[in-house]
N, C-alpha and C positions, 0 to 999 in steps of 0.2 A: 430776521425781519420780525415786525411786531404786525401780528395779525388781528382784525375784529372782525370775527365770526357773527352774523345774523342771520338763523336759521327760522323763514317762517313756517311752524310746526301743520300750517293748514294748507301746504302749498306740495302741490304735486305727489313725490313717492315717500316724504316728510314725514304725511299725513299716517301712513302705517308704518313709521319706522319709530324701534327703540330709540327717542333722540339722547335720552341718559346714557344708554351705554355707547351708542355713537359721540356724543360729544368725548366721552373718557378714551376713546381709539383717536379723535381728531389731540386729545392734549399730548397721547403719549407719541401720536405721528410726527406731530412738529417740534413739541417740544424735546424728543430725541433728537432731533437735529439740527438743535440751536436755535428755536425758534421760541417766538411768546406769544401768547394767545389768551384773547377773553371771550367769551360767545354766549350771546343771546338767544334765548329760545322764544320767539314771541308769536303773538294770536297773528292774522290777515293782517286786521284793520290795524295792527300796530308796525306793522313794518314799517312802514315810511318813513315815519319818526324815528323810527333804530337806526336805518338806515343814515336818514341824516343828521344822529350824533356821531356814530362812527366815521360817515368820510368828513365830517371837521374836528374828528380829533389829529392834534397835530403830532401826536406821538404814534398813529399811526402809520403802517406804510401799506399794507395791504385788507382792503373790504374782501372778506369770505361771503358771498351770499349765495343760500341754497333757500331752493323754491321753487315756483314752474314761471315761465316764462315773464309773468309780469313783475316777480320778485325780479329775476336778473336783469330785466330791462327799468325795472327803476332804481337798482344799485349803480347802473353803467350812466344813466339819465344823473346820477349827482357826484360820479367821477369823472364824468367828459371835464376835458382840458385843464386837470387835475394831475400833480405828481404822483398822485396815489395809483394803485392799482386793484384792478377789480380780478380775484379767483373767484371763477363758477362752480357750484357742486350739482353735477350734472341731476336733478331731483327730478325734474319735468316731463314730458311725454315723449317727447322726440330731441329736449335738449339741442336744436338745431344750431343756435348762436355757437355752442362747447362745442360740437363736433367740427364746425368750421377751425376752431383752435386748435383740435388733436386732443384735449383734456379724452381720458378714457371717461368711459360711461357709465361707470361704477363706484357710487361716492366712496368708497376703501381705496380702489384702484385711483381716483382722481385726487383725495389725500395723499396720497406716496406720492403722485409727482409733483405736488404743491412743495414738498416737502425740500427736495432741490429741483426746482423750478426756477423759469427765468422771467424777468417782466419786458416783454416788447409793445409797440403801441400798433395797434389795430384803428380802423376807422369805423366812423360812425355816420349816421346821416340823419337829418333832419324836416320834419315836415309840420311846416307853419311854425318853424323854430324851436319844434319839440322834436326831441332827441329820440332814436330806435337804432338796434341792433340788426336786425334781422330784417323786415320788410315790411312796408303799408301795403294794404292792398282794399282793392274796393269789387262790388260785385258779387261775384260766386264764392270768391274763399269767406267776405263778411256773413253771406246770409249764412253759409255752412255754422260758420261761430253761433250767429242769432238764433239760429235753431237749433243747435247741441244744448246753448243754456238754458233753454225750455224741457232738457232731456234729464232726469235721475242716473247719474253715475257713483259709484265710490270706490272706484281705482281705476289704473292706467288701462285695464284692459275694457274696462268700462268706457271711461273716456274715448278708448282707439271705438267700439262699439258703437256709441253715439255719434263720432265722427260718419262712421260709415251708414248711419240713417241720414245722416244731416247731409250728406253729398248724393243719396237720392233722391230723397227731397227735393235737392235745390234742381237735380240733372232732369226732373217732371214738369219743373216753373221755375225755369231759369229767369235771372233779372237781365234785366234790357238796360242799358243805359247810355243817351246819347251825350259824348265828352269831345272836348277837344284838347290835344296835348303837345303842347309846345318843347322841342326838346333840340337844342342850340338853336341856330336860323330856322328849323324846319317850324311847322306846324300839323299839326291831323287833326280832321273832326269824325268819328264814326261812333258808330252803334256798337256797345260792346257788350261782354259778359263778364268780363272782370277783365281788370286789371292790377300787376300785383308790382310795383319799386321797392327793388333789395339793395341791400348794404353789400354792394360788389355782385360780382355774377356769380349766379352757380353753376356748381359745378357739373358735369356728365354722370350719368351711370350710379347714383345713388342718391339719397334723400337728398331734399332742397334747400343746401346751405352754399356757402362759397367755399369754394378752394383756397382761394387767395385771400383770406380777411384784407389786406393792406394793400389792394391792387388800384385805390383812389379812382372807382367807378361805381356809379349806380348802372343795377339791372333795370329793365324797364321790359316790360314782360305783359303786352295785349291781346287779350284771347277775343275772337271774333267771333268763338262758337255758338252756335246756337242749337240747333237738330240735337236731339237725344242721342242719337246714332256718336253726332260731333263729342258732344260731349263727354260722352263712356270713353271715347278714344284718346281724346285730351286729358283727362284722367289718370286711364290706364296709365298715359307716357311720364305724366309727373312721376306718377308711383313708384316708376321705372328709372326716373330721371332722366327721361330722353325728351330735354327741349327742346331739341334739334330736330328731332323726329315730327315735331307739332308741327301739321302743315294749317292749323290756325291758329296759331300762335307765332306775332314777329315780336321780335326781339331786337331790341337799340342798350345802347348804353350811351352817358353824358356824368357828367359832374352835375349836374342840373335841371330839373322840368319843370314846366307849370301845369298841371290840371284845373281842369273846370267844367265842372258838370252843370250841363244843359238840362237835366232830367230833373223831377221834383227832390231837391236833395235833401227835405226832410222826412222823406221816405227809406233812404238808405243810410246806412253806415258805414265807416271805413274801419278797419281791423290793425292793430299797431301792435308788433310782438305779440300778438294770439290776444288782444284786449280789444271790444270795441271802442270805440271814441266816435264823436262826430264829425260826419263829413260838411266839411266847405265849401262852399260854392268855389273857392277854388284855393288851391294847396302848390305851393311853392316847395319842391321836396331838393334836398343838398346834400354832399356829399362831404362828411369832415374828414377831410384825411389825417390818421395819423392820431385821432385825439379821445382816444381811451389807450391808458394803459393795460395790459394783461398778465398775470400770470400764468406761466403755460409750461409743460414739462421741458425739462432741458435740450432733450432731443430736437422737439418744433424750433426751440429759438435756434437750435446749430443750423438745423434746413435753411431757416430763415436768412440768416448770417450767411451762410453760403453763397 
């Protein structure tokens, strides 16, 4: 397969890594095993653009992108419904999109399986017809965001650091927000603390990703909390990955929902693959099945197959 490589150098665990002598392990991993490769090393603000030279190059078959979260979600955002396929180089903090795939979490260890790796297609979802991996979400995981980016970090353990001011923070003056959310026939209107829509449900008993990338559902995930007490406890259980455990937190799934915030909504933001964006008065969020390609180690695609 012919591979293009676009490594953002400012993006994630990137940022401190030899990319010279890493690039020279990524030519002699693939191209030992029949493989071709060209790879860019470029600033943030140049990504995008790299990005979309490589997925319309037509001699390509697969985009390499490594970076944190909003690198891979805007490499996935211009191979939706693309023959091409997108490998993740797990670089970012929690890499939660790649752990749903099984890619190991060690960009050496996630090169070897690239290497004979298989491409299956995973789903994607969209909200207000922009494209995300992982999950929107509005409330308590946004302002966590809004307040990390106000915090000095320079590495992952920093970042994890800041995370955990920014969620006491929000756990002291929680946001309140009154929504209503439509999701097949039903309707709801309540007072919330967040609310988070993922690309398929997650899974039990470990970080917050899905099990089944290609299970063509969205999660839909309402937290009612409010009391500090609530809060620590809904918390604790994410951390834990016991959504089940949440007794204020329901849980639906659909192909489909409408949000619409009744609250002043230029007051808050929504959160897209760990990016903020603005929130809309009201958000149309879907479910694409089926419509990013992946490359994933051989193993996942036999499970898969099975």
């Amino acid at each position: 397969m012919k591979f293009a490589a676009v490594l953002n150098r400012d993006g994630g665990t990137l940022r401190t890594t030899d990319l010279a002598a890493f690039s020279d392990r990524m030519r002699q991993t693939l191209e030992t095993a029949g493989h071709s490769l060209s790879i860019e090393v470029v600033a943030g603000k140049d990504v995008v653009e790299s990005l979309d030279s490589a997925a319309s190059r037509r001699a390509v078959d697969v985009v390499l992108a490594g970076g944190g979260d909003g690198t891979i979600s805007a490499a996935a955002a211009r191979l939706m419904g693309k023959k091409k396929a997108l490998a993740i180089l797990p670089a970012g903090t929690m890499n939660l999109f790649a752990r749903g795939l099984g890619i190991p979490q060690s960009l050496d260890a996630a090169l070897k399986s690239f290497a004979d790796g298989e491409i299956i297609a995973v789903d994607m979802a969209t909200a207000n017809g922009r494209p995300f991996v992982h999950q929107f979400s509005i409330g308590m995981h946004a302002k966590m965001v809004q307040l990390r980016q106000g915090m000095e970090f320079g590495s992952r353990l920093g970042k994890i650091g800041a995370s955990a001011k920014a969620a006491w923070a929000t756990i002291k003056n929680p946001p309140a927000m009154n929504v209503t959310l439509a999701i097949g026939k039903a309707e709801m209107t309540a007072r919330i603390s967040g609310i988070g829509v993922t690309n398929n449900l997650f899974g039990e008993g470990h970080l917050p990703y899905a099990d089944n990338p290609s299970g063509g559902v969205l999660g839909i995930y309402v937290t009612v909390a409010q009391q500090r007490a609530e809060l620590m406890k809904f918390l604790f259980n994410v951390a834990r990955g016991k959504w089940r455990d949440n007794e204020h937190v329901e849980i639906h799934q659909a192909d489909r929902t409408v949000l619409k915030i009744h609250s002043g909504s230029r007051k808050f933001r929504a959160v897209m693959d760990g990016e903020l964006v603005r929130l809309e008065r009201e958000t149309t969020i879907e479910i694409q099945p089926g419509a990013l390609n992946v490359l994933v180690p051989a193993s996942i695609a036999e499970a898969k197959a099975a």
